[in-house]
C-alpha positions as CSV (number, residue, x, y, z in Angstrom):
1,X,0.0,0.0,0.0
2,X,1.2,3.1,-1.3
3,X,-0.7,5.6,1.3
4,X,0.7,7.8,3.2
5,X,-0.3,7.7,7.5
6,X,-2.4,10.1,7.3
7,X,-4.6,8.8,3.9
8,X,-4.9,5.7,5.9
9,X,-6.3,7.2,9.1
10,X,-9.0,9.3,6.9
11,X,-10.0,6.3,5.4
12,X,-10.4,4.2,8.4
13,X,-12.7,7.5,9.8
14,X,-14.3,7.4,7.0
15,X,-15.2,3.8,7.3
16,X,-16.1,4.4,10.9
17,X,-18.1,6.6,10.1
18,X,-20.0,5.1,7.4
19,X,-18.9,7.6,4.8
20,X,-17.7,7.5,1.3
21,X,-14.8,4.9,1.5
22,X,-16.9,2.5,3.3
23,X,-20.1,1.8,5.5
24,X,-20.8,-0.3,8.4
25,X,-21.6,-3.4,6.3
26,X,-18.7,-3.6,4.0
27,X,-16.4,-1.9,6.7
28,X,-14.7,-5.5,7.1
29,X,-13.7,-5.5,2.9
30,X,-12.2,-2.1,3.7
31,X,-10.1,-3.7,6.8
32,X,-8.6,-6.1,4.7
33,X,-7.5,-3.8,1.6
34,X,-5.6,-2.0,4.3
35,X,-2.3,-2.8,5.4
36,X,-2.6,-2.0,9.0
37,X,0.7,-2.9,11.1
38,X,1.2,-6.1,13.3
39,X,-2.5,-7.9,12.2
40,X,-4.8,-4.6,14.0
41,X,-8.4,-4.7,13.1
42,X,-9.5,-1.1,11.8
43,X,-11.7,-0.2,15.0
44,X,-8.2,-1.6,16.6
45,X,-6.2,0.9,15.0
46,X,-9.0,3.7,15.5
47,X,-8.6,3.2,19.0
48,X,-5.3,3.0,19.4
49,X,-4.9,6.4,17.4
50,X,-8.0,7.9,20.3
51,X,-5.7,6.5,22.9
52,X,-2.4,8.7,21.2
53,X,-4.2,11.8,21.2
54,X,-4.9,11.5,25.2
55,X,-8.7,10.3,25.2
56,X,-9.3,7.9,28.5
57,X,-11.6,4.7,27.5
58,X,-14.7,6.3,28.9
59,X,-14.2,9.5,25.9
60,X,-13.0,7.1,23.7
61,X,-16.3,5.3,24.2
62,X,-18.5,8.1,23.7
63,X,-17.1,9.3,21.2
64,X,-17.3,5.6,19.2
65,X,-21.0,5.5,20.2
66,X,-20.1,1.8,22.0
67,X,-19.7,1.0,25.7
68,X,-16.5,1.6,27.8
69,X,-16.6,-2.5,27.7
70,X,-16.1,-2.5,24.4
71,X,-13.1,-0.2,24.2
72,X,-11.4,-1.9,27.0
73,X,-11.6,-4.8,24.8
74,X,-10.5,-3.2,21.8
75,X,-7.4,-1.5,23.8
76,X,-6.4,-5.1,25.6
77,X,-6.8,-6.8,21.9
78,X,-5.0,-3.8,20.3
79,X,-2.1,-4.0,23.1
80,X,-1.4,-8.0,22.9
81,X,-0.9,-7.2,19.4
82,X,1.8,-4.0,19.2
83,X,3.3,-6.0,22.3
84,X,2.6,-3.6,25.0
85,X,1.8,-3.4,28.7
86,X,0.5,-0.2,29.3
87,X,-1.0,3.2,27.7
88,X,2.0,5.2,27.7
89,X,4.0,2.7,26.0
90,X,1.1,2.2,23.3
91,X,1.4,5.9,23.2
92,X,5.2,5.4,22.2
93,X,4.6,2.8,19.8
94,X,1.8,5.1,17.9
95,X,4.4,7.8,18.0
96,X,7.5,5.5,16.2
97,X,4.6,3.7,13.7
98,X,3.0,7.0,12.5
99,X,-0.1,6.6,14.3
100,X,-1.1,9.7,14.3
101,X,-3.1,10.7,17.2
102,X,-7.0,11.4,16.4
């Protein structure tokens, strides 16, 4: 994939969103034509780029319209799979993979 950080994280709001680029039922045909790093889902990636720009799970939540639950699973799935313990380090490793913060 040829797109630059920021092209990729449009797109993947754009498919969370349901806007051109993607909608809710075809949003897992848009995960796989991207190339997200170490296996991350989209909604994986979306989070972890909430997480970068300082949002706790409870904002992240609101702001995704789904419960704090469901982000906590997202940020435990998201972490096993960068390799990572704790938020500031996931915040490290979105810094050094250009994920840029939301």
């Amino acid at each position: 994939m040829d797109a630059s950080t920021a092209e990729v994280i449009d797109l993947v709001a754009r498919v969370a969103r349901g806007a051109p680029g993607g909608s809710p039922s075809t949003r897992h045909v848009d995960a796989k034509l991207l190339s997200l790093p170490q296996g991350l889902t989209v909604r994986e990636f979306e989070v972890l780029g909430l997480v970068a720009a300082g949002l706790s799970n409870a904002e992240i939540a609101e702001r995704l319209y789904v419960s704090i639950n469901t982000v906590k699973t997202y940020v435990r799935a998201a972490y096993r799979k960068i390799g990572v313990d704790r938020r500031a380090q996931a915040v490290v490793w979105c810094a050094h993979h250009g994920v840029a913060a939301n």
